[in-house]
C-alpha angles and dihedrals in degrees: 000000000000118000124197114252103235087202086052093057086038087062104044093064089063090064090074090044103058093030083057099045091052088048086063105037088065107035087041099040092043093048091053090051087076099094090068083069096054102096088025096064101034086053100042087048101038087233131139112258089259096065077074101040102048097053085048090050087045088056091047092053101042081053092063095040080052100040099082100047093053095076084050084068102042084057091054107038098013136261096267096062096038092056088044088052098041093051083051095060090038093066088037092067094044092055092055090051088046095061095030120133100177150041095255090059094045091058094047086050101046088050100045084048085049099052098038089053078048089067090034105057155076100313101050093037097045093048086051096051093043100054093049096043124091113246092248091060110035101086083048090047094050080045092062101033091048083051080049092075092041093056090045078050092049097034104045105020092073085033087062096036082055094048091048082053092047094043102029082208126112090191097056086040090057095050089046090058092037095061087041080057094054086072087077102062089066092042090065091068077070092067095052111126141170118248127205111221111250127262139186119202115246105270098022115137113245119265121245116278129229096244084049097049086040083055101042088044092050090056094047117091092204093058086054099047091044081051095052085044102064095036076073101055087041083055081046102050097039099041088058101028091062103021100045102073086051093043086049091047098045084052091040093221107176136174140221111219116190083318092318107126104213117207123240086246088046099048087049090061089049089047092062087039101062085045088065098040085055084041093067087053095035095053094045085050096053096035080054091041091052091052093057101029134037103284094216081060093051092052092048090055081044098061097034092058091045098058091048083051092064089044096052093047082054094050100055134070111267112249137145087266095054100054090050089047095050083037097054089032086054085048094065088043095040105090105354081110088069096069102048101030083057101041087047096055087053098047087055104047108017132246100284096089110008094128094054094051093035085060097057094046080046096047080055092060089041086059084050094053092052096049084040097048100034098032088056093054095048094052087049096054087041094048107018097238139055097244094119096049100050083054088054097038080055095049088049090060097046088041085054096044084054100061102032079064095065090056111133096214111210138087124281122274091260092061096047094056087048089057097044091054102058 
């Protein structure tokens, strides 16, 4: 008689997990690679710096609009395919950048790479490894593969930042990244997994449907005000992450380290790097935080810190120290909304339909990453520095720790009644 062996099944979900975190090591540390770009190809185009913002923010925003139909996909010709195709897409874009000679590549580019990362990313992965991951380890399993897309931050972003040094050539640095990128495609056979059909026991009552918990969201302050506050972090992310490696280089801020002179570019990419490498502490603290405190709260604190944090860069003098310490101190503060924007969202309204809402809060922060990305760059090109940006960037925080503060954090009435009749 054969028995299954329980370590065995213990193991295999691993497969997905780690398939999934070196997805998007690779997709999210290549795609945040992008600021080092920024003086390259305005200079190798003779082009303002928003020619190159704007197609980034484009991307950014194309993957939110896409974003919400990818797990539609994956439901109809399976995960594994709509990551592979989505990764396809993903290098083909970055070819296309890659070769590209003029404005009107560069934001075809820029859009075919958003919408395939759009397939490629957090949503589809995640769903995969959680339905094939036991109960006691998911939250462990979403852990590694989230930490999965700060590494790839930390690991590729001053890789690429070293390799624009070594080529002085955007154009050789983008198809490097773009062949690295090609890995993904074969690691999404790693997320293929078998689905039972659904099925609802006679007599049970009909679940919500999605018109009905549109509707209820829609009526619920607390969704809206979720929904403002991470277009803020979207305007954040994008606004440094594309923008920093430029600041550093305008100032030519530059480091010695252990006699090894690092080069302004250079120090940009390790900037963003050591943003990711905080990130991977910062999102497990506040995911941690969010369990043992109310999360709204804890945004609030997030935000708030966040926005000191841009006053205090601009305080200082600018040195190579500075930049690492804002860098490292922005790490802690980058995606530790995640975790408790998106458990928020599923405390108040329930499980059911947490990735449709969740995809509208996130499209919001996808709106905030274009007007972050491409505004930036179009205030640069009108007044010559980014002064402007980093106040408002200030005045966002404290608009979004503001808010977050009026939540009223508990479940929707619905949910309420269903516990109480039990």
């Amino acid at each position: 008689m054969s028995q299954t062996n329980p370590t065995s099944q213990q193991h295999s979900f691993w497969i997905p997990v780690i398939c999934g975190a070196a997805i998007l090591t690779i997709g999210i540390g290549a795609r945040q690679s992008f600021g080092i770009f920024q003086k390259p190809i305005a200079a190798d185009l003779n082009v303002g710096r928003e020619l190159w913002s704007f197609s980034n923010a484009l991307s950014l925003l194309l993957m939110g609009m896409f974003a919400p139909f990818a797990g539609n996909l994956g439901d109809r010709f399976g995960t594994a395919r709509t990551v592979a195709g989505g990764s396809a897409l993903y290098v083909a874009g970055m070819l296309m950048m890659a070769a590209a000679t003029q404005g009107m590549p560069l934001i075809l580019g820029n859009a075919l790479a958003g919408i395939g990362i759009g397939a490629a990313s957090y949503g589809p992965i995640f769903g995969a490894i959680a339905r094939q991951t036991p109960v006691a380890w998911r939250s462990t399993a979403l852990g590694v593969a989230t930490a999965g897309g700060s590494f790839g931050q930390f690991a590729i972003v001053p890789l690429a930042s070293i390799l624009q040094r070594a080529f002085d050539n955007w154009h050789s640095t983008m198809f490097v990244l773009a062949v690295v990128s090609l890995a993904m495609i074969p690691l999404a056979l790693g997320l293929r997994e078998k689905r039972p059909a659904p099925a609802r026991a006679a007599g049970a009552p009909l679940p919500q449907t999605s018109t009905n918990a549109l509707r209820e969201a829609f009526h619920t302050q607390g969704f809206w005000l979720l929904t403002i506050g991470f277009f803020v972090c979207g305007f954040h992310v994008t606004f440094i992450g594309l923008h920093l490696p430029s600041y550093i280089s305008d100032h030519s801020v530059g480091l010695s380290f252990f006699g090894r002179p690092i080069s302004p570019i250079e120090l940009g990419g390790w900037a963003i790097g050591f943003v990711g490498l905080f990130n991977i502490f910062g999102s497990l603290l506040w995911g941690w935080l969010g369990g043992h405190h109310l999360r709204k709260d804890m945004l609030t604190l997030l935000y708030a810190l966040r926005a000191l944090a841009f006053m205090l860069f601009l305080a200082l003098p600018l040195s190579g120290a500075s930049v690492l310490l804002f860098a490292g101190s922005l790490g802690f503060l980058w995606l530790g909304t995640v975790p408790l924007t998106s458990g928020l969202v599923g405390y108040m309204f329930g499980p059911t339909h947490m990735s449709m809402l969740w995809g509208i809060v996130f499209l919001s922060h996808q709106i905030g990453s274009f007007l972050g990305g491409w505004g930036a760059g179009r205030l640069y090109d009108i007044q010559g520095d980014y002064q402007m940006m980093w106040w408002i960037s200030v005045g966002l925080g404290i608009f979004a720790a503001l808010i977050h503060w009026f939540i009223r954090e508990q479940p929707v009435e619905r949910l309420t009644l269903a516990t109480a009749s039990r």
